[in-house]
N, C-alpha and C positions, 0 to 999 in steps of 0.2 A: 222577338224570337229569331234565331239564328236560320240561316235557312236551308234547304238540304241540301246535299250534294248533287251534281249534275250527274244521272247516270254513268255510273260504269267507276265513278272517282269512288273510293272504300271513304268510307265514315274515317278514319285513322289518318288519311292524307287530306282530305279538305276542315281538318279541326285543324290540320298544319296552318293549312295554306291561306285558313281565317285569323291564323293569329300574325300571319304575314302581316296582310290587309288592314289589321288591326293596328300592326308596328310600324306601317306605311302612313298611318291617315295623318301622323302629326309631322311628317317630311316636310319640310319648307324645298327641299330639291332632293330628288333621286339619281342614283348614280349608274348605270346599268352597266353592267359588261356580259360580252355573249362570246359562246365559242364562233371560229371564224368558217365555221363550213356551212353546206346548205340547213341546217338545222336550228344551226345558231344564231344566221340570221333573219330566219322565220322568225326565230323565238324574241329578236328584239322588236321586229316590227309588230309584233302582237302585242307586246309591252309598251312598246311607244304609244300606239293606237290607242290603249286603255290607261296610260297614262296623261294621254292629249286628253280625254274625254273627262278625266279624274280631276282636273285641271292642277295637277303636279308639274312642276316643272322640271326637265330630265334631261341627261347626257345620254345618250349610247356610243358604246365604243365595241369593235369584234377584236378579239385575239386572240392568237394558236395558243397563249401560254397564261397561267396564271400566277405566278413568281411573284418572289420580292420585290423584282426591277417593276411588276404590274402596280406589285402594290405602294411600292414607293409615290409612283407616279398618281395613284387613287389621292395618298393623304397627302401628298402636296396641292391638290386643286382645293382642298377646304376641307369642312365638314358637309354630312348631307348623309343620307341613308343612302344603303348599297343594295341593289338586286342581281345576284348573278344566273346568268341561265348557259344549261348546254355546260356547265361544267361547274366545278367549286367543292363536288362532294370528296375530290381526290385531294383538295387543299384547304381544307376547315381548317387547318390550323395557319394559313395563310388571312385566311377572311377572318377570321376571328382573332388575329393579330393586331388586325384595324381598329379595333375596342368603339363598333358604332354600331347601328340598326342594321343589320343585315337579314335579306333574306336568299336561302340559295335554292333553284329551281334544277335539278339534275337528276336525270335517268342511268348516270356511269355506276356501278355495283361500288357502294362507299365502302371503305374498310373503316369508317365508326362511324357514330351519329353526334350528334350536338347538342349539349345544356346553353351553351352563350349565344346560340342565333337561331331564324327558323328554318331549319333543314328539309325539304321538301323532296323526298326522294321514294320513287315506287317501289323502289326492292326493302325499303319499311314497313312497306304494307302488304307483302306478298302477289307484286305484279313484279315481271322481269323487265326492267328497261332497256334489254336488248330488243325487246318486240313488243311490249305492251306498253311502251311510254315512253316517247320524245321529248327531247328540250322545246319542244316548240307546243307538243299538246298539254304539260305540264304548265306552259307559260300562256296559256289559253283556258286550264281551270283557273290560273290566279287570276286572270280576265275577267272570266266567270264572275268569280268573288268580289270582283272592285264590283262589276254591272253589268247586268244581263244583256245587257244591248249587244256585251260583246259576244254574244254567240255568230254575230257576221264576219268572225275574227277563224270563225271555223277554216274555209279554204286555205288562208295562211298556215294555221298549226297543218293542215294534210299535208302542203308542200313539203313542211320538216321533216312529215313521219316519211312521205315519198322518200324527201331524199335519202333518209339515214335506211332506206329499203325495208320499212316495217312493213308494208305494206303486201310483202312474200310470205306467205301465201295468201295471205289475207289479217285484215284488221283486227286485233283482240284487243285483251286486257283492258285497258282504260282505254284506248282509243277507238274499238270496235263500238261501245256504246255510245260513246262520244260524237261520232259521226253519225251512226244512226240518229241520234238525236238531231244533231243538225241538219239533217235531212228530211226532219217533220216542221222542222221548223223554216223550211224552203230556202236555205241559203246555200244548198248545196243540192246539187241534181244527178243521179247517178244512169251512167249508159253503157252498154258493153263495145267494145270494141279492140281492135289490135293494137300492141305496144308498141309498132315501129312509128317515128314519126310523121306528123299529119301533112305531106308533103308529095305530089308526082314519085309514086311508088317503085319509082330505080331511083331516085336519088332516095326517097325514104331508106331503101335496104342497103345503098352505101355511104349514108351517113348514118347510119343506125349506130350504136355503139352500147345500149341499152333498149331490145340486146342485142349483142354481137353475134354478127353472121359471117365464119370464118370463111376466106375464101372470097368474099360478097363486100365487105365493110372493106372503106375506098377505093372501091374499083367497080365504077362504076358500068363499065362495058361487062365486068361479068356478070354485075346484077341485074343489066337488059337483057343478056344473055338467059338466062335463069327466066325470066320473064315471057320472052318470045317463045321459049318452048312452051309454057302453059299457056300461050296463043292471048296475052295479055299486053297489053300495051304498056312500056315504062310510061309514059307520059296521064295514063290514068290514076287518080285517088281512089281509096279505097272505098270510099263512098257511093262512088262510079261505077262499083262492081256488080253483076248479077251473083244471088245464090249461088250457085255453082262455080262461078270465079271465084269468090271469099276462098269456097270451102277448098275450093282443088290449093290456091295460094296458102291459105293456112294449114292445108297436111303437108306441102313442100316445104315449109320451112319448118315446121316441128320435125319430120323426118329430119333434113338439113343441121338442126342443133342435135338431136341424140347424136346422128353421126360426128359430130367435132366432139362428142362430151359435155354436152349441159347438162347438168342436173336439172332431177325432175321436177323441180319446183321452176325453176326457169323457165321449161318447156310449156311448162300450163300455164304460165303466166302469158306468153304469148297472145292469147287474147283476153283481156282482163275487163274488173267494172274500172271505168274511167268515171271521175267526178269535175263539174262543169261548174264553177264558182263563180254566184251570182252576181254578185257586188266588184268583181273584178273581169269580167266576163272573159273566161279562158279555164283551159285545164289545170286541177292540181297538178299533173305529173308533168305538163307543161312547165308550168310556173317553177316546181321543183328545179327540173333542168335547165333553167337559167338562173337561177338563184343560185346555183350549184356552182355552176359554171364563171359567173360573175366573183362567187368569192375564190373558185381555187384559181380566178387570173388575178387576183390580188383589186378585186373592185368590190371589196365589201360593200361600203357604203349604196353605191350602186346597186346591190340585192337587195338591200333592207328599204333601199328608193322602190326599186320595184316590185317588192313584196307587198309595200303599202298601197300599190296601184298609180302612180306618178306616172302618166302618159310619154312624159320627156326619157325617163329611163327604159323605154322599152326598145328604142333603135339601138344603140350604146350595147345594153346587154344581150341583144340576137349578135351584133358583132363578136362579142366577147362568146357565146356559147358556140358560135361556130368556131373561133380559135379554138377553143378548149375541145371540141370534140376531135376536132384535127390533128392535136397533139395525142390524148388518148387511144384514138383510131390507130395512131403510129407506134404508142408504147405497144398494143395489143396484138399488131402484125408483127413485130416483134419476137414478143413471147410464145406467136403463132409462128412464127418462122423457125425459132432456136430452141425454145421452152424454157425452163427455169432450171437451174442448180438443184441435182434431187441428193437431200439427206434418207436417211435411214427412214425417218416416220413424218417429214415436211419436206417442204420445197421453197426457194424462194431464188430471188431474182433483184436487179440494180435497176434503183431507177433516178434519174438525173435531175428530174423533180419533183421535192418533197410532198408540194401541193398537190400532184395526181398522184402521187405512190398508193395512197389507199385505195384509191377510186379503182385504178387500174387493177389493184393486187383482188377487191369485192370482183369486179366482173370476170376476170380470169379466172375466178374460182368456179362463178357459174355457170361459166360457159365454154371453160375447156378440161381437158384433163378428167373430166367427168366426177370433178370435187374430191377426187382419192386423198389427197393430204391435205393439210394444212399449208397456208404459201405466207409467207413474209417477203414484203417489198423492204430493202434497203437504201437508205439514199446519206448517200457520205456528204457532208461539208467540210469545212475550215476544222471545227475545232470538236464537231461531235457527228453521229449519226443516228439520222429518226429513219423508226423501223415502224412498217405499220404491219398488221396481222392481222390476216382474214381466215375464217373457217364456214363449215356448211353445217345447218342445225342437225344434219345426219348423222357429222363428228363430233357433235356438243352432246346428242342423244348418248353417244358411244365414252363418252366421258370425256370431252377435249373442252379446256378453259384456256382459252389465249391471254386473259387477263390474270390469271395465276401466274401462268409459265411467263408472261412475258416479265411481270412485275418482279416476280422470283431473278429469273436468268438476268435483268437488267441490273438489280441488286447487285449482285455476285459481281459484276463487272464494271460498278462504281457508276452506275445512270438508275433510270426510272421508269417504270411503266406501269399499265394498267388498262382499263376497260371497259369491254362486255368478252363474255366468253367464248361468241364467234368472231369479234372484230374487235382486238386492240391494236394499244401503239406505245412503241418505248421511246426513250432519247438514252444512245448511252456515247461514253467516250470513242473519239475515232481510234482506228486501231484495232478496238476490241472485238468487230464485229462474226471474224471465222469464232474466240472462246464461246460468244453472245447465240451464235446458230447453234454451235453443238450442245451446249446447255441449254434452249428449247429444245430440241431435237431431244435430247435427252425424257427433260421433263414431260415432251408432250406422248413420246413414247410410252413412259408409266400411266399417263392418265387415259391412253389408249388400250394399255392391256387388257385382254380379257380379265373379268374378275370371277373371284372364286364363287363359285354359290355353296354353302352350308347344304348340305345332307339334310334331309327328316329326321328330325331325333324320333 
C-alpha cells in the first residue's frame, strides 16, 4: 500500500513525486543539477543526503542556467537518470530533449506541464511557489518518498525556504505543515527572538543587512551611537538584556524602519520564530545566510559542503558571508545615498554584480522606499544583460506579475525571462535595456490599473 502524503503535500503532488521515486529505483547513477543560489543548494544537499542513504550513486552540480551548453554537457558524461531541482520547469523542453528518466523538482510558475518526465511543481496543485514551496522543501517531500528517516533533512529544506524569503510573514502552503510537522517529530525547535544577527549588538546593527537599518548598516560609531542613548551597552548580546531593554531596543528600531520605509511585513518580522536545527546544531536563518552568501561568492560547492553539516566548511563560509555582506551593505548605501532611476509605475537601478543584483534589489524593496513600485536591478556584461525583478505581495495583491511583464518585455527585445510574480529575472541583449524598462514599465503599469468592477445587474 502506497503511503500517504506528509502533511501539508496535496494528494496530486506526492502521486508525482511517487512516480519519481518509482522512475528513480532502477538508476544505476543519478545526475542532479540545482539552481545556483541559496535554495538550490539546499535543495541538492537534501538530495545528496537521501540519495547517500538510497545507496544511488550521484553527481551534483549548481548552475545559474539551464541551456543547451548545460545539456550538452549532461549527455556527454554518459547515461544515468536526471534530477533537477530549483529550476527545469522554465525548460522542459530542454530536459526532455535528453530523451532519459527525468525527474524535475520546481516551485518557478511553468508555462506547461509534461507527458515525457515527472514534473513536480506546486502551482499543479494549486499552491503558489512564490510562498508555499521551495526548491528545497519540494526536494525534501521527494526525501520523504525515498525514506522517512529523511525527515532530519527538515532544517536544510527551511534554510531554502529562508533564503528564497518564504518565510515573510510566515510559513504556508506546503511548507507551513511541513515544518510543523517536523517539529513533533523533534528535529527542529522553534524560539522567538530578533532578526539581527546573533552577535555584540553594535556590530549586530552594522552588519545587519537582513534587515537593513538605514543610516546604521556599516557604521558602526553610529550604531553605538544609537545604543548609548537607550543607555545600552554595544558590547552586550541580546540575550544579556533585561525586559525592558529588549522592549525599549525593539520599538527603536521598528520606529527607525517605518521612518526609512520598510514595509510592514519587514517591520514585524523584526522579531520573529527562529528555528534551531538539531542535527546540525545552529539556526535555519543562520544556516540560510551563509549558504546564500557562499553561493552568490561563487563557492557553491562550499554551501552544499555546509548544508550537509561538514565541520571543515564552516570557517571558509563565515569568511565568505562576511565578504558578501560587505559588498551588499555597500550596494545598499548606495541606493540609500542616490536611490534608483524612477519610471512612471517602477523603478530600477545598475548593479555591477549580477550574483547580488537580486538580493540587493529583495531587500531594497523592503526596506526602503516604503515598497511604492516595482524595482529592477540591471547588470550589463560582454554580450547580454541579466535583469532581476522584485516586487512586494502588496503589489502582486494590486495585480503586479513580474514574471508576466518580464517574460513578455524580454521577448519583444530578443532574450528571456520568467518567475514568480514578486520576484523574477530576465537575460536579454546588451543595448536593449532603456526599450527592455519601458516595455515593463509599460506592462506593469496596465497590470497596476485600477480595474473596472461591473455594476448590479
Amino acid at each position: 500500500m502506497a503511503a500517504p502524503p506528509p502533511p501539508g503535500v496535496p494528494e496530486a503532488l506526492w502521486s508525482r513525486i511517487q512516480q519519481g521515486v518509482a522512475d528513480l529505483a532502477g538508476a544505476d547513477r543519478i545526475r542532479v543539477l540545482c539552481h545556483y543560489d541559496g535554495d538550490g543548494a539546499t535543495s541538492a544537499a537534501v538530495l545528496a543526503r537521501a540519495f547517500w542513504r538510497w545507496g544511488k550513486p550521484f553527481h551534483v552540480s549548481l548552475t545559474s542556467v539551464l541551456n543547451d551548453a548545460t545539456a550538452a554537457r549532461v549527455r556527454e558524461e554518459g547515461e544515468g537518470a536526471l534530477v533537477v531541482a530549483d529550476m527545469g520547469s522554465g525548460q522542459l523542453d530542454t530536459v526532455e530533449g535528453l530523451g532519459r528518466v527525468a525527474v524535475v523538482l520546481d516551485h518557478h510558475k511553468p508555462p506547461r506541464d509534461s507527458e515525457r518526465l515527472v514534473h513536480v511543481n506546486p502551482h499543479l496543485a494549486g499552491i503558489d511557489g512564490a510562498h508555499g514551496a521551495c526548491g528545497a522543501t519540494l526536494s525534501w517531500a521527494f526525501a520523504l518518498a525515498v525514506d522517512a528517516t529523511n525527515w532530519d533533512s527538515a532544517g536544510i529544506a527551511m534554510a531554502g525556504a529562508i533564503a528564497d524569503r518564504q518565510h515573510i510573514p510566515g510559513f504556508d502552503g506546503m511548507n507551513g505543515p511541513l515544518f510543523e510537522e517536523a517539529l513533533r517529530h523533534g528535529v527542529l525547535r522553534r524560539e522567538r527572538g530578533p532578526a539581527i544577527p546573533d552577535r555584540p549588538l553594535g556590530e549586530a546593527l552594522a552588519s545587519s543587512y537582513l534587515p537593513y537599518f538605514a543610516g546604521l548598516a556599516g557604521r558602526p560609531d553610529e550604531a553605538g551611537k544609537a545604543l548609548r542613548k537607550l543607555s545600552i551597552d554595544s558590547a552586550a548580546v541580546w540575550r544579556d538584556l533585561a525586559g525592558a531593554k529588549r522592549q525599549a531596543l525593539t520599538s527603536y528600531l521598528a520606529t527607525h524602519l517605518m521612518r526609512q520605509g520598510a514595509i510592514p511585513e519587514a517591520v514585524e518580522m523584526l522579531v520573529e520564530d527562529k528555528y534551531w536545527i538539531e542535527g546540525l546544531n545552529r539556526y535555519a536563518g543562520d544556516l540560510a545566510d551563509a549558504v546564500n552568501a557562499c553561493c552568490r561568492m561563487g563557492a557553491e560547492g562550499l554551501a552544499v559542503a555546509l548544508a550537509l553539516g561538514d565541520p571543515d566548511a564552516a570557517p571558509q563560509a563565515e569568511v565568505h558571508r562576511q565578504a558578501y555582506g560587505e559588498k551588499v551593505r555597500a550596494h545598499l548605501a548606495r541606493l540609500e545615498r542616490e536611490g534608483p532611476f524612477q519610471q512612471k509605475h517602477l523603478a530600477f537601478f545598475y548593479c555591477d554584480d549580477a550574483a547580488l543584483a537580486g538580493n540587493v534589489a529583495g531587500i531594497a524593496i523592503q526596506y526602503l522606499w516604503s515598497g511604492a513600485r516595482p524595482l529592477l536591478a540591471l547588470s550589463v556584461a560582454d554580450g547580454s544583460t541579466r535583469v532581476s525583478g522584485r516586487g512586494t505581495k502588496a503589489l502582486v495583491a494590486r495585480g503586479l506579475d513580474l514574471a508576466s511583464a518580464l517574460r513578455e518585455a524580454a521577448a519583444a527585445v530578443g532574450g528571456s525571462g520568467g518567475g514568480h510574480d514578486v520576484a523574477s529575472g530576465a537575460t536579454i541583449p546588451k543595448g536593449k535595456e532603456e526599450k527592455f524598462v519601458s516595455l515593463v514599465d509599460e506592462l506593469v503599469g496596465l497590470q497596476l490599473a485600477p480595474k473596472a468592477v461591473a455594476a448590479p445587474g
